[in-house]
Jmol script that loads the backbone (N, CA, C; Angstrom):
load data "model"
ATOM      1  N   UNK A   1     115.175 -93.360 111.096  1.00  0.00           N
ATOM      2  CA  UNK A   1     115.799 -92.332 110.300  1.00  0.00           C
ATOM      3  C   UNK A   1     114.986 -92.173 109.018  1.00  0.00           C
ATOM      4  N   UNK A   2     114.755 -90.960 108.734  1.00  0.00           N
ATOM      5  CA  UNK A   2     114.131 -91.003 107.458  1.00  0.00           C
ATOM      6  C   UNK A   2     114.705 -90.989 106.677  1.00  0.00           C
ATOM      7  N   UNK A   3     113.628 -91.811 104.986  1.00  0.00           N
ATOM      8  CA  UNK A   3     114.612 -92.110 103.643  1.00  0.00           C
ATOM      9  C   UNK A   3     114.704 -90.513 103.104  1.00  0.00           C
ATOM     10  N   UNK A   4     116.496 -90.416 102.169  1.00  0.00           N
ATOM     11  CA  UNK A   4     116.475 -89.275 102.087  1.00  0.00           C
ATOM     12  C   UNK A   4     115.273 -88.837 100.970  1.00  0.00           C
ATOM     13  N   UNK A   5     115.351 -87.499 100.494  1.00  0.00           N
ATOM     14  CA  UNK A   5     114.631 -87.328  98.817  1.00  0.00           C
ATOM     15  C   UNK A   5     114.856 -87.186  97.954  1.00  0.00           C
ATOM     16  N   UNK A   6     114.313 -87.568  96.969  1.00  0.00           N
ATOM     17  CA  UNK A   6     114.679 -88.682  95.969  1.00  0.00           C
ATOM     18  C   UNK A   6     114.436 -87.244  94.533  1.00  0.00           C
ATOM     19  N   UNK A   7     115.512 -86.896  93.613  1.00  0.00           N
ATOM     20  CA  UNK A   7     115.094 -85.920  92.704  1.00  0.00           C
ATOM     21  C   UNK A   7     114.363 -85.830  91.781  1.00  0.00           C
ATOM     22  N   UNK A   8     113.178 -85.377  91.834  1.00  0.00           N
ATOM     23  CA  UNK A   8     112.191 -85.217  90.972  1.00  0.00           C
ATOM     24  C   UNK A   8     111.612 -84.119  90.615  1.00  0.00           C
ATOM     25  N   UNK A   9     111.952 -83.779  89.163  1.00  0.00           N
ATOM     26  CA  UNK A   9     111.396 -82.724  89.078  1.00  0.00           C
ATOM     27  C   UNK A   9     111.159 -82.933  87.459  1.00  0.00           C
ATOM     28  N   UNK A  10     109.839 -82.194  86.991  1.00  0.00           N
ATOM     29  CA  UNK A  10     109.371 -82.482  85.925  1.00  0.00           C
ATOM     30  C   UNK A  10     110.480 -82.510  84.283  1.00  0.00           C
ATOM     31  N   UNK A  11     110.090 -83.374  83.592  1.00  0.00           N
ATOM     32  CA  UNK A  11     110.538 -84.164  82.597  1.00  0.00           C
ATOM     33  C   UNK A  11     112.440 -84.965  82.867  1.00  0.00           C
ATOM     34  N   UNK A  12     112.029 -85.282  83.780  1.00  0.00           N
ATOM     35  CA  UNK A  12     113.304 -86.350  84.446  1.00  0.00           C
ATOM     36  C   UNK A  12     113.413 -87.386  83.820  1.00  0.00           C
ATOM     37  N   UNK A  13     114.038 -88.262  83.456  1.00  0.00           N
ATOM     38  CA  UNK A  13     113.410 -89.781  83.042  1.00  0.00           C
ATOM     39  C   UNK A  13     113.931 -91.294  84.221  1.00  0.00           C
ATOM     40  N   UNK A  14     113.249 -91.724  84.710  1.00  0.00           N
ATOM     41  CA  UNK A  14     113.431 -92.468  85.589  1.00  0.00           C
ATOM     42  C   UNK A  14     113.112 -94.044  85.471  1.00  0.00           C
ATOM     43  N   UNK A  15     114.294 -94.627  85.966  1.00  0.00           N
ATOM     44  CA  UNK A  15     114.348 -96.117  86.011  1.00  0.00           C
ATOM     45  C   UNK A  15     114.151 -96.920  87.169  1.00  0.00           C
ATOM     46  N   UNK A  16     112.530 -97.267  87.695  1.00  0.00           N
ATOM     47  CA  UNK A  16     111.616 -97.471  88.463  1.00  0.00           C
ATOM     48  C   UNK A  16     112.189 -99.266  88.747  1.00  0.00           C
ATOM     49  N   UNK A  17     112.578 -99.500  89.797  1.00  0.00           N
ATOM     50  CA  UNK A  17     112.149-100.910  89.725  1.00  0.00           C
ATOM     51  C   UNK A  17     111.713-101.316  91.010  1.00  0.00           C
ATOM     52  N   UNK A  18     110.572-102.440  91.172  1.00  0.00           N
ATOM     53  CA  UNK A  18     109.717-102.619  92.232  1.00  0.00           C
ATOM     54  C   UNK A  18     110.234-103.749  92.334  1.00  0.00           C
ATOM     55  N   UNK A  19     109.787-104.198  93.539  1.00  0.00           N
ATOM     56  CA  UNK A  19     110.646-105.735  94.141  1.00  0.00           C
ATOM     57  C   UNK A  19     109.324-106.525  94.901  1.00  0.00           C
ATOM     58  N   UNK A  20     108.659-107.767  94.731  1.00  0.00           N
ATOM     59  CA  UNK A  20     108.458-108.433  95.817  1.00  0.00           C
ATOM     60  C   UNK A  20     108.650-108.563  97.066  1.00  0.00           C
ATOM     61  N   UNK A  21     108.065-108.578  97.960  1.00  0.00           N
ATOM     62  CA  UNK A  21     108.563-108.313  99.153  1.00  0.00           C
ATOM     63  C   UNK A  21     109.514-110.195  99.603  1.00  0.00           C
ATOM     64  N   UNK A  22     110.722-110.285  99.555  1.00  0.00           N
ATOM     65  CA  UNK A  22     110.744-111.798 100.166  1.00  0.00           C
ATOM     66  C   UNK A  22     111.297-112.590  98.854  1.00  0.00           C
ATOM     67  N   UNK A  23     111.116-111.524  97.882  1.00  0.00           N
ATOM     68  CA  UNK A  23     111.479-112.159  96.257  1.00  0.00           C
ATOM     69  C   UNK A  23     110.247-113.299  96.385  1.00  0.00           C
ATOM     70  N   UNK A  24     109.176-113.011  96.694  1.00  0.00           N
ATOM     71  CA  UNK A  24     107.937-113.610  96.366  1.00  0.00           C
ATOM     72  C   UNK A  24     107.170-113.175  95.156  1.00  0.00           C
ATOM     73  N   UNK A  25     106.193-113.540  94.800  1.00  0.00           N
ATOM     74  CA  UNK A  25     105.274-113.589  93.279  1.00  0.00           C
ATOM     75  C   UNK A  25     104.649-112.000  93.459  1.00  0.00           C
ATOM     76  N   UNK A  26     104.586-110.948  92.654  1.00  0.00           N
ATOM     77  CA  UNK A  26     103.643-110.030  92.903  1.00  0.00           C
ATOM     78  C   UNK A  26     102.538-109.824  91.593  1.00  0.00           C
ATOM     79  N   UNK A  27     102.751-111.035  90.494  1.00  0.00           N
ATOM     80  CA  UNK A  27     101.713-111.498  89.458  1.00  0.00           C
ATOM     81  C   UNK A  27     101.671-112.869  90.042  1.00  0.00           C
ATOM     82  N   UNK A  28     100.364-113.390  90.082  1.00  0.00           N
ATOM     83  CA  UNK A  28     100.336-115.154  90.124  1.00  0.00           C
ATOM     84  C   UNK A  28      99.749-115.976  89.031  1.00  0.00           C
ATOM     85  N   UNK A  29      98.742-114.579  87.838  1.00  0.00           N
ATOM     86  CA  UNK A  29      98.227-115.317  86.783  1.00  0.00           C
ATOM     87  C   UNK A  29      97.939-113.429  86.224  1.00  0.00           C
ATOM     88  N   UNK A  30      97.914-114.107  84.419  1.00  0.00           N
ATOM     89  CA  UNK A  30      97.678-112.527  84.068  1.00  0.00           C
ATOM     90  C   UNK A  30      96.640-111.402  84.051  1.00  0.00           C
ATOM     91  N   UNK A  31      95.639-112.296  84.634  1.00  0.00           N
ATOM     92  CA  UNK A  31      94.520-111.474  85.118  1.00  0.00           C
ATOM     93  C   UNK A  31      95.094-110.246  86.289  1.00  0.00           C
ATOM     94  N   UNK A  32      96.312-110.749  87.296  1.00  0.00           N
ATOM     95  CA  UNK A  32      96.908-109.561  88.080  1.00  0.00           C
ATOM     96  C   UNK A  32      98.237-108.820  86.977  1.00  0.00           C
ATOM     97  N   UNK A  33      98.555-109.225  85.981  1.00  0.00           N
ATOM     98  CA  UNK A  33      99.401-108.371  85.081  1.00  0.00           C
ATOM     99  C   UNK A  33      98.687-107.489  84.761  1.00  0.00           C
ATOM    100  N   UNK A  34      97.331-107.775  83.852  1.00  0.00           N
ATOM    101  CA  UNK A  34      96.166-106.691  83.000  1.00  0.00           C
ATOM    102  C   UNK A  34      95.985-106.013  83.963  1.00  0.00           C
ATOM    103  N   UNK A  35      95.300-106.112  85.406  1.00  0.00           N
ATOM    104  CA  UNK A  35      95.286-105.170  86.417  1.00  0.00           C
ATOM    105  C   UNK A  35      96.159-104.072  86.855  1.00  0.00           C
ATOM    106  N   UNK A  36      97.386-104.430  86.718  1.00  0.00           N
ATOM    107  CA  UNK A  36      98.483-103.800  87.236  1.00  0.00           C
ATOM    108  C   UNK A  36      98.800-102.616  85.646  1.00  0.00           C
ATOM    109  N   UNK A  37      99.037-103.445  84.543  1.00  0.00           N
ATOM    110  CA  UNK A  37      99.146-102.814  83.597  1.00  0.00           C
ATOM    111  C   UNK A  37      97.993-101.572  83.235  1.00  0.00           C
ATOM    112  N   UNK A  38      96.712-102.077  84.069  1.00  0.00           N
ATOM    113  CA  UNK A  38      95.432-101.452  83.443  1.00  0.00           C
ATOM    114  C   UNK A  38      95.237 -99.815  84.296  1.00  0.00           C
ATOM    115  N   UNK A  39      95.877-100.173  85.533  1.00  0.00           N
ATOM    116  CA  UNK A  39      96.344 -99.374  86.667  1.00  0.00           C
ATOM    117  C   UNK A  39      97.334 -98.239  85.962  1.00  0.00           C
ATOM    118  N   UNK A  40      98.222 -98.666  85.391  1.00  0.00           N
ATOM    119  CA  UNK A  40      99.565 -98.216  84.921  1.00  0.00           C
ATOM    120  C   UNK A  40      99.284 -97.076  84.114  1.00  0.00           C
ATOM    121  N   UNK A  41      98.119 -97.832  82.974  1.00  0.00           N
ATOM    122  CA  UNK A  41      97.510 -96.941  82.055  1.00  0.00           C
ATOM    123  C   UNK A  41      97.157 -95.884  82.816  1.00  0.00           C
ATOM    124  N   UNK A  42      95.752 -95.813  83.064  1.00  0.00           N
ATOM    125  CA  UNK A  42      94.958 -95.060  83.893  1.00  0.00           C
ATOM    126  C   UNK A  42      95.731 -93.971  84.750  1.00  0.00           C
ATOM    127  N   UNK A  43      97.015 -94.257  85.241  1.00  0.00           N
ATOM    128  CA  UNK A  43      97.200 -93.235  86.562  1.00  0.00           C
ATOM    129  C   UNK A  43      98.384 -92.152  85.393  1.00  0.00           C
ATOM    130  N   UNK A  44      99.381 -93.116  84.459  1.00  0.00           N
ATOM    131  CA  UNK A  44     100.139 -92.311  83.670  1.00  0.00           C
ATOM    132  C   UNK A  44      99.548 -91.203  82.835  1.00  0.00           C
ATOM    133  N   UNK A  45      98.025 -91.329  82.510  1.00  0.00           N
ATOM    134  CA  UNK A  45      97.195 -90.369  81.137  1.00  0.00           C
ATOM    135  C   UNK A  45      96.434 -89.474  82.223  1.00  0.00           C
ATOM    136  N   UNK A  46      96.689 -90.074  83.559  1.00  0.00           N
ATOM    137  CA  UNK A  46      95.302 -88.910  84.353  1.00  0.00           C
ATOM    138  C   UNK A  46      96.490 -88.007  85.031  1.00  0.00           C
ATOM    139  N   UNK A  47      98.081 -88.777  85.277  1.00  0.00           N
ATOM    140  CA  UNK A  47      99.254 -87.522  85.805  1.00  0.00           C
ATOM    141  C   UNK A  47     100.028 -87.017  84.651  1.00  0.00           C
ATOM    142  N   UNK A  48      99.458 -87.364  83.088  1.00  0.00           N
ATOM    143  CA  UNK A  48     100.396 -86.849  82.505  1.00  0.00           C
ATOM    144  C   UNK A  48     101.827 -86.830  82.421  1.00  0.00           C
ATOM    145  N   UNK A  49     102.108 -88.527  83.418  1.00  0.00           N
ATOM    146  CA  UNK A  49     103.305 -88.931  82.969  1.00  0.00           C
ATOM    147  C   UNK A  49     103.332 -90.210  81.925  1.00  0.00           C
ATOM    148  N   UNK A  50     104.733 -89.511  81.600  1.00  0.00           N
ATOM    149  CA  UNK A  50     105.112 -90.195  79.768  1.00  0.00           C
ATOM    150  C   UNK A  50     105.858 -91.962  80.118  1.00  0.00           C
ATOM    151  N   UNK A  51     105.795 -92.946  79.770  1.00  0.00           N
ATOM    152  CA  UNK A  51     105.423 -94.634  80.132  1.00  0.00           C
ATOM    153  C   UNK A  51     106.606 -94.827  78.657  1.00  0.00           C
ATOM    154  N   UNK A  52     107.846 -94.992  79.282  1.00  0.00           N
ATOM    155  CA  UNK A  52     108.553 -95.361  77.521  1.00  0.00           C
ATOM    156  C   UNK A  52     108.878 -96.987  77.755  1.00  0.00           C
ATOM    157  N   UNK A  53     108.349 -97.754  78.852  1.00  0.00           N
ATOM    158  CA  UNK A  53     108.783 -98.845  78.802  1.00  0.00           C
ATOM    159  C   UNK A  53     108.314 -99.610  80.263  1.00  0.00           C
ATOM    160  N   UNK A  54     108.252-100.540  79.927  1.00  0.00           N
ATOM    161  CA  UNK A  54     107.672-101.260  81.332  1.00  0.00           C
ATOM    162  C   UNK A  54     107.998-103.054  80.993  1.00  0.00           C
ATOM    163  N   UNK A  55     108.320-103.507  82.354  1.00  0.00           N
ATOM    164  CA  UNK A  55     108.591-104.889  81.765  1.00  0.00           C
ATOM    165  C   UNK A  55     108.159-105.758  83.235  1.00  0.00           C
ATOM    166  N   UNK A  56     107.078-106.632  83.175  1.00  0.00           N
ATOM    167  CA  UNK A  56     106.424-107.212  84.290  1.00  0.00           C
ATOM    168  C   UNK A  56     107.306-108.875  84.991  1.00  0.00           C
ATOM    169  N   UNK A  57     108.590-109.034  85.741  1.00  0.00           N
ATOM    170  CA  UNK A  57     108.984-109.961  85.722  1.00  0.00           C
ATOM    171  C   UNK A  57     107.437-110.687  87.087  1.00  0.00           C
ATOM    172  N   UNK A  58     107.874-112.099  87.452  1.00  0.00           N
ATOM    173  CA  UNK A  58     106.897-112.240  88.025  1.00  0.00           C
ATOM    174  C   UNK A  58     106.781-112.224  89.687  1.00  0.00           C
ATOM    175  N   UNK A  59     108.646-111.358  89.883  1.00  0.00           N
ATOM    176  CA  UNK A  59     108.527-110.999  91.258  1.00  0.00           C
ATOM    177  C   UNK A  59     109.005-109.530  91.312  1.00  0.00           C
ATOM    178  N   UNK A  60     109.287-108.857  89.856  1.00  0.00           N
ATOM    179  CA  UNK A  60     109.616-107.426  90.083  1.00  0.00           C
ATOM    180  C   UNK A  60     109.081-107.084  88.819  1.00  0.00           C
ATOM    181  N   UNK A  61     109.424-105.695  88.594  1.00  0.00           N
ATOM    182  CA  UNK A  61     108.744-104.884  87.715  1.00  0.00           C
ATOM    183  C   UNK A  61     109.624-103.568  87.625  1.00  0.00           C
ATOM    184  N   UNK A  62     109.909-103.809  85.953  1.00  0.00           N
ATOM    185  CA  UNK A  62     110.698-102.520  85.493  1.00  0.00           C
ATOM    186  C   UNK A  62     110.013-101.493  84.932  1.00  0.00           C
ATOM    187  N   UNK A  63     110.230-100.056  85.079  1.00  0.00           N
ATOM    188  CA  UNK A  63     109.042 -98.976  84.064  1.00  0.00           C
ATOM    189  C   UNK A  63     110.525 -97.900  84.033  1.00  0.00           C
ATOM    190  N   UNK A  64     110.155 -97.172  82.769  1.00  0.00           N
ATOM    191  CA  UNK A  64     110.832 -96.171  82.344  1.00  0.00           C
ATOM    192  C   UNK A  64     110.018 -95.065  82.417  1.00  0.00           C
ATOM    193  N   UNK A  65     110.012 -94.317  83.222  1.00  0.00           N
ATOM    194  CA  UNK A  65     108.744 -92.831  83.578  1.00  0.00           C
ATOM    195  C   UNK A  65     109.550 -91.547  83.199  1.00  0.00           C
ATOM    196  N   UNK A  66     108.784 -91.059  82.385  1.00  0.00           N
ATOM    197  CA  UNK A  66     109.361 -89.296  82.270  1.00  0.00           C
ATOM    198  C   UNK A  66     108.417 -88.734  83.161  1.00  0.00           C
ATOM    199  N   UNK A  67     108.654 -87.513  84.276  1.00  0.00           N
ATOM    200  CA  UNK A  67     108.362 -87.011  85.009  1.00  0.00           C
ATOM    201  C   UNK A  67     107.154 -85.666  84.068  1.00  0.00           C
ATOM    202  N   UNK A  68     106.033 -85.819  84.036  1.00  0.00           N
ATOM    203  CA  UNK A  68     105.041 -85.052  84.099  1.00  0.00           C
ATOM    204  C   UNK A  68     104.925 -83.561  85.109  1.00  0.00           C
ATOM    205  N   UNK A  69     103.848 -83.479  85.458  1.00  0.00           N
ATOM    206  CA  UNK A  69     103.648 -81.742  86.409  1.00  0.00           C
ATOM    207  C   UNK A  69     103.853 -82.899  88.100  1.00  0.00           C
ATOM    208  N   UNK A  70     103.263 -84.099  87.961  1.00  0.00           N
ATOM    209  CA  UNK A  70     102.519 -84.390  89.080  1.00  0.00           C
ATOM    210  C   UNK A  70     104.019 -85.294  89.275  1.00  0.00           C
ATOM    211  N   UNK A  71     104.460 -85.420  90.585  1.00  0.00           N
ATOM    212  CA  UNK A  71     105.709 -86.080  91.052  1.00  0.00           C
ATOM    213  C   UNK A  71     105.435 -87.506  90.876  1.00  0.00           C
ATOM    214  N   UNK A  72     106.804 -88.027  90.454  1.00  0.00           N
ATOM    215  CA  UNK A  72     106.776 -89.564  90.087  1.00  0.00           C
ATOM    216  C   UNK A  72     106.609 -89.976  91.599  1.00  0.00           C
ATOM    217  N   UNK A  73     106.832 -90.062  92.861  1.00  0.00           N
ATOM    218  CA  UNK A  73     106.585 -90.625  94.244  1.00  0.00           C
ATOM    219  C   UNK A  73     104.663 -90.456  94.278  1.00  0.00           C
ATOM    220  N   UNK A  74     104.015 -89.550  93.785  1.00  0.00           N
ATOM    221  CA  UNK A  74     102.823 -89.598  94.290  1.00  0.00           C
ATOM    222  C   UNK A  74     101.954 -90.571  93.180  1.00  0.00           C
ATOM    223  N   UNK A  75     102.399 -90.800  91.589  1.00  0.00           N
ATOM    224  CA  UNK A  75     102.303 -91.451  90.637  1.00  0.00           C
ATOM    225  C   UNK A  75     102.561 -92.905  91.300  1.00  0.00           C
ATOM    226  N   UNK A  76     103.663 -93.081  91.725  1.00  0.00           N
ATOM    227  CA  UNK A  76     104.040 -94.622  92.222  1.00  0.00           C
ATOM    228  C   UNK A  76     102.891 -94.912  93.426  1.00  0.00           C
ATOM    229  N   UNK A  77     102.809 -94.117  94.659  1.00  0.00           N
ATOM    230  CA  UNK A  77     101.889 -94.208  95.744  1.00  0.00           C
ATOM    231  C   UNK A  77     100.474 -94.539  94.967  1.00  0.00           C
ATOM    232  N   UNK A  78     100.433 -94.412  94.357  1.00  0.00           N
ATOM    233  CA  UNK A  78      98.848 -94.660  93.751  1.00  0.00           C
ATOM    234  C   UNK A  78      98.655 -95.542  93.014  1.00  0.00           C
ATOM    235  N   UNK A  79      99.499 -95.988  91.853  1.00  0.00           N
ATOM    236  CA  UNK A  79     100.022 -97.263  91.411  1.00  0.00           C
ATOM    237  C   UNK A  79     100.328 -98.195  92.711  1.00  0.00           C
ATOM    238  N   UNK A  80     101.303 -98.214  93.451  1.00  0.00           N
ATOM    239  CA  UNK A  80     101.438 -99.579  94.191  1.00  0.00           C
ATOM    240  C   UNK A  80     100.706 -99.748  95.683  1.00  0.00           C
ATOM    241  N   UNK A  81      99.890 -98.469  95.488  1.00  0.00           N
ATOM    242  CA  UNK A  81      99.186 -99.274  96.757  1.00  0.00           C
ATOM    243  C   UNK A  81      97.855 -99.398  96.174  1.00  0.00           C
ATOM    244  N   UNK A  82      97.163 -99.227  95.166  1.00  0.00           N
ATOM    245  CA  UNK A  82      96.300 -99.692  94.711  1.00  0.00           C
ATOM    246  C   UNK A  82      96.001-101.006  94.218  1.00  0.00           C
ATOM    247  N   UNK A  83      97.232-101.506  93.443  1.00  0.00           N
ATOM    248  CA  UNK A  83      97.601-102.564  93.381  1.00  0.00           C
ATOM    249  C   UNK A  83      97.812-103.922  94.535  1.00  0.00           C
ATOM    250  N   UNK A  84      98.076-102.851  95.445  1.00  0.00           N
ATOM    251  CA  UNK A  84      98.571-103.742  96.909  1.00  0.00           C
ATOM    252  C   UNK A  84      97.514-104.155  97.488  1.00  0.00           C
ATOM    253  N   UNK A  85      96.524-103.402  97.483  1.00  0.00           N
ATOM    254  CA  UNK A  85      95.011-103.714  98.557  1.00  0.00           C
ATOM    255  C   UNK A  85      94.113-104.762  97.237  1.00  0.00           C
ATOM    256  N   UNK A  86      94.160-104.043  95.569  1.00  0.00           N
ATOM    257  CA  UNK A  86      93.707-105.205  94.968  1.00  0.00           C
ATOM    258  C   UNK A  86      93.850-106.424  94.691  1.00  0.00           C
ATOM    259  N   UNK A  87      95.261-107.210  95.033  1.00  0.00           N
ATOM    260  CA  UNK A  87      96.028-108.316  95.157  1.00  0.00           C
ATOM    261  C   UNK A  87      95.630-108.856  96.228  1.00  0.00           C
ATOM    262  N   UNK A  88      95.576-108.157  96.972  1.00  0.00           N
ATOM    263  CA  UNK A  88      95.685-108.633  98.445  1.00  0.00           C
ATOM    264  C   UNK A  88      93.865-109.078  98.811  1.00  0.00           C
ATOM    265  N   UNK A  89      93.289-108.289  98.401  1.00  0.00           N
ATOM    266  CA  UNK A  89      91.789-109.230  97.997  1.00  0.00           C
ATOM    267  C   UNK A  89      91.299-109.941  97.338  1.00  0.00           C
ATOM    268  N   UNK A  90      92.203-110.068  95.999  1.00  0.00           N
ATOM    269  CA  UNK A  90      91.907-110.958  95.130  1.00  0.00           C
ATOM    270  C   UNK A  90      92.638-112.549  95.627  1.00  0.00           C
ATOM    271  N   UNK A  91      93.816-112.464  96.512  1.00  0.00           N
ATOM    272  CA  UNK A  91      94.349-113.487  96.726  1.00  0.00           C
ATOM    273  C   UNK A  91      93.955-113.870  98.198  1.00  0.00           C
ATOM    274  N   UNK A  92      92.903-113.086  98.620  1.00  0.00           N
ATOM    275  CA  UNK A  92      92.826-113.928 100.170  1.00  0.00           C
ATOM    276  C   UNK A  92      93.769-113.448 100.792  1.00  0.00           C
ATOM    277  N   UNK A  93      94.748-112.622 101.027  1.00  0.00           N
ATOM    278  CA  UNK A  93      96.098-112.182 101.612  1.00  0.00           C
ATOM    279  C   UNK A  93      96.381-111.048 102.508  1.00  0.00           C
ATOM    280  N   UNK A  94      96.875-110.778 103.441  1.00  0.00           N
ATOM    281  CA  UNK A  94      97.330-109.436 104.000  1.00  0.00           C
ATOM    282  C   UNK A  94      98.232-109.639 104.132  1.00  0.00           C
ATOM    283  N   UNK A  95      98.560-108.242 104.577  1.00  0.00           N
ATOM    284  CA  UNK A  95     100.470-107.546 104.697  1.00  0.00           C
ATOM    285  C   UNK A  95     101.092-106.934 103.692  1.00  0.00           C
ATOM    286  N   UNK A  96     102.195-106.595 103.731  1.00  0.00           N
ATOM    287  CA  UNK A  96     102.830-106.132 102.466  1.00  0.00           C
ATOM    288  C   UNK A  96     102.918-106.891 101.375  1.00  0.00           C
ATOM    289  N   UNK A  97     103.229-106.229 100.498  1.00  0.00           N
ATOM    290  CA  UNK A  97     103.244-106.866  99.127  1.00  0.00           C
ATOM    291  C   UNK A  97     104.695-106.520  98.042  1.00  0.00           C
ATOM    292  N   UNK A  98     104.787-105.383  98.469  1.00  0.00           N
ATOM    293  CA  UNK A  98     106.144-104.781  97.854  1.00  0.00           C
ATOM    294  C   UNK A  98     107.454-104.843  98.681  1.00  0.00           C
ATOM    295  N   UNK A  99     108.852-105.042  98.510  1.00  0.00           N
ATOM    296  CA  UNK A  99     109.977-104.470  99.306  1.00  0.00           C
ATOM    297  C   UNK A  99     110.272-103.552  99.370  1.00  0.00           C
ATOM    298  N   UNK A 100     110.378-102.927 100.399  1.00  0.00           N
ATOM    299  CA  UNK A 100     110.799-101.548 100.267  1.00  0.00           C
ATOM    300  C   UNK A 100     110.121-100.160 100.015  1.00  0.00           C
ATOM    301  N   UNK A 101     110.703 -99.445  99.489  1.00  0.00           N
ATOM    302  CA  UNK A 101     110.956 -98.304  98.727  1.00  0.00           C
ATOM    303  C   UNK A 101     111.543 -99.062  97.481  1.00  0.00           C
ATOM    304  N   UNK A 102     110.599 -98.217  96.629  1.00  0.00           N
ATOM    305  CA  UNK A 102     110.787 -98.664  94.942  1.00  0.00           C
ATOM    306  C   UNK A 102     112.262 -98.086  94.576  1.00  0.00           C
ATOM    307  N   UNK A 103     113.206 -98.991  93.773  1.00  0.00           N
ATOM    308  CA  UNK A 103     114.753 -98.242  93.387  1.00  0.00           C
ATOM    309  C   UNK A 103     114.151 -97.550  92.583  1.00  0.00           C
ATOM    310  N   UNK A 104     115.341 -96.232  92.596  1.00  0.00           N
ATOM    311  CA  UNK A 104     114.760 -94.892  91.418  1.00  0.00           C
ATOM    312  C   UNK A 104     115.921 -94.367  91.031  1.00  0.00           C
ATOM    313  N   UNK A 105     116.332 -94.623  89.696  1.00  0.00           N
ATOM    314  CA  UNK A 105     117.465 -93.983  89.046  1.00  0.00           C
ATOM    315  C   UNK A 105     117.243 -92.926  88.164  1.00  0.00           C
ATOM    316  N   UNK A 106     118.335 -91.839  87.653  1.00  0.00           N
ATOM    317  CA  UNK A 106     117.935 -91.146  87.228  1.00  0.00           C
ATOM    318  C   UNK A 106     118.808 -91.617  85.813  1.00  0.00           C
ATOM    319  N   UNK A 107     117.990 -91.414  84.299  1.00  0.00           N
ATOM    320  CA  UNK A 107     118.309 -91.714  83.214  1.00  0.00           C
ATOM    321  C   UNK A 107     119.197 -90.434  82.544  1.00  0.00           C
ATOM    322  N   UNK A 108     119.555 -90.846  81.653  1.00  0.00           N
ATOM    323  CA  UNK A 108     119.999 -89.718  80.572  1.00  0.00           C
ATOM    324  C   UNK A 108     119.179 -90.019  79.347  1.00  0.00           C
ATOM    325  N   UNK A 109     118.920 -88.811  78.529  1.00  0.00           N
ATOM    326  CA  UNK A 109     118.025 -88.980  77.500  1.00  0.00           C
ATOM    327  C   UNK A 109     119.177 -88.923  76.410  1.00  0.00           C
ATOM    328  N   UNK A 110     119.185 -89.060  75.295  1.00  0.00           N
ATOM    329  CA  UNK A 110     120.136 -88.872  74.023  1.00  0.00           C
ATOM    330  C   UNK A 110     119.389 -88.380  73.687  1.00  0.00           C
ATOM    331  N   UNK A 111     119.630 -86.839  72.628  1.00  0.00           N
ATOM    332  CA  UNK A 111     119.049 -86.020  72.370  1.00  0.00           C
ATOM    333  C   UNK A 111     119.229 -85.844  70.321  1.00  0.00           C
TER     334      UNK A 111
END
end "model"
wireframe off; spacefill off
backbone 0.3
color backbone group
């Protein structure tokens, strides 16, 4: 069955959280945090989405994303599977790396 779709549409604000697959490690030292973070940078300033918060636990990962032109699902696809194939070579490893589908809530802004 397919997952349904998920609402996105530009300047949304969204509460991203990624999971370990297994509640396993998806940092093992901070050389894969700076990576991930360095990733984070890079893909948010090249889609022109807005980054109000991010918090790296060491089997999940929280981000606060305002929705830019470019959809937060194709922003995440590029973030976590980039991440996924660079982990996964840096640690000697295959298979998944993430659980799931990333949770995606939708925020309210106070204005």
């Amino acid at each position: 069955m397919p997952c349904k779709a998920r609402i996105d549409a530009p300047g949304a604000l969204n509460h991203i959280i990624i999971h370990g697959i297994e509640r396993k490690a998806i940092f093992k030292d901070n050389a894969d945090r700076a990576n991930f973070l360095e990733r984070l940078g890079r893909i948010v300033s090249e889609t022109n989405t807005g980054c109000y918060a991010w918090v790296l636990m060491t089997n999940h990962v929280h981000l606060l994303l305002k929705t830019g032109v470019t959809p937060i699902a194709t922003v995440m696809r590029r973030l976590l599977i980039g991440y996924a194939v660079s982990f996964n070579r840096r640690h000697q490893r295959h298979g998944q790396l993430f659980q799931n589908r990333y949770k995606f809530f939708l925020c309210e802004e106070d204005v």
